[in-house]
C-alpha positions in Angstrom: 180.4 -202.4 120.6 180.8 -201.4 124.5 181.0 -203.3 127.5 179.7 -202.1 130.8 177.9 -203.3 133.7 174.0 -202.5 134.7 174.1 -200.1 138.2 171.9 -201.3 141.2 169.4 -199.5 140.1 169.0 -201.6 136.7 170.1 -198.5 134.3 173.3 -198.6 131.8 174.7 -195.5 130.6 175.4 -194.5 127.0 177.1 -191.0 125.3 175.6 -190.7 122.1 176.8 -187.1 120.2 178.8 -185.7 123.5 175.2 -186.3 125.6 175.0 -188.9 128.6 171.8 -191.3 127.9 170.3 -193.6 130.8 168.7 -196.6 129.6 166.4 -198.9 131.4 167.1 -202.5 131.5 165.5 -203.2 134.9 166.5 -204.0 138.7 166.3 -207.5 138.0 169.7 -207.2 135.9 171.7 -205.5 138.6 175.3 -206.1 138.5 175.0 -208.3 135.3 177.4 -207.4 132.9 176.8 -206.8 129.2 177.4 -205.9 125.7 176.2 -202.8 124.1 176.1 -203.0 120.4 175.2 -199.6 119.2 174.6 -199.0 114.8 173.8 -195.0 114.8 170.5 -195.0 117.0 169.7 -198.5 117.1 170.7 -200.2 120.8 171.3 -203.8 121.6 172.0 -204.8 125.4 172.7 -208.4 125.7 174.1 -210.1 128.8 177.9 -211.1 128.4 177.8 -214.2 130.1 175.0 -216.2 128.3 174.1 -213.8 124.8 170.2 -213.1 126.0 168.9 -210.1 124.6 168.1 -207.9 127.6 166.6 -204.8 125.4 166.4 -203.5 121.8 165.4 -199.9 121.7 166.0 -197.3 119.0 167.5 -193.8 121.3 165.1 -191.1 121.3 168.1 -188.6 121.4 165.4 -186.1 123.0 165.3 -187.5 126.1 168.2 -188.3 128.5 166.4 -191.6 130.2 164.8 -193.9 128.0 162.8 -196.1 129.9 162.1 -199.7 130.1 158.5 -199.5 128.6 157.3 -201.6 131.5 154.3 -199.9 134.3 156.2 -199.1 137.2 155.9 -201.6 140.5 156.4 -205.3 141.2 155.3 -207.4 137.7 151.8 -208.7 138.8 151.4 -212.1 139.6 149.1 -214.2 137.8 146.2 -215.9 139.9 145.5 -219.5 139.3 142.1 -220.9 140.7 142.3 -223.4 143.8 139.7 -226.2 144.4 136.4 -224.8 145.1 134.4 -225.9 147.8 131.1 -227.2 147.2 
């Protein structure tokens, strides 16, 4: 178990067998401090103050930023129709 804080850019860091890991949690989280729980390559971020589960990932020890899974740009609004006029 760690505790840390996300960075502005919404990324919390991890060393996992002497290599520096960036994971994705996403700018929304900013600042928001949290508790890594970590079982071999199995990752847990949850946020300190209320216990939500932020991300579950399993570390592909490959790659040095494992990202958020989520298409890149604003999360697309969803469009609700208005009265129509007849």
């Amino acid at each position: 178990m760690r505790q840390d804080r996300i960075d502005k850019a919404g990324i919390v860091t991890l060393r996992h067998d002497g290599r520096l890991h960036h994971i994705g949690v996403g700018r929304t989280y900013a600042g928001t401090y949290v508790l890594l729980l970590v079982h071999e390559l199995e990752i847990r971020i949850i946020n300190a103050a209320t216990g939500e589960l932020l991300r579950d990932l399993v570390l592909d020890p490959t790659k040095d930023y494992q990202p958020t899974g989520r298409p890149p740009g604003p999360t697309p609004q969803s469009r609700t129709a208005g009265p129509t006029k007849s």
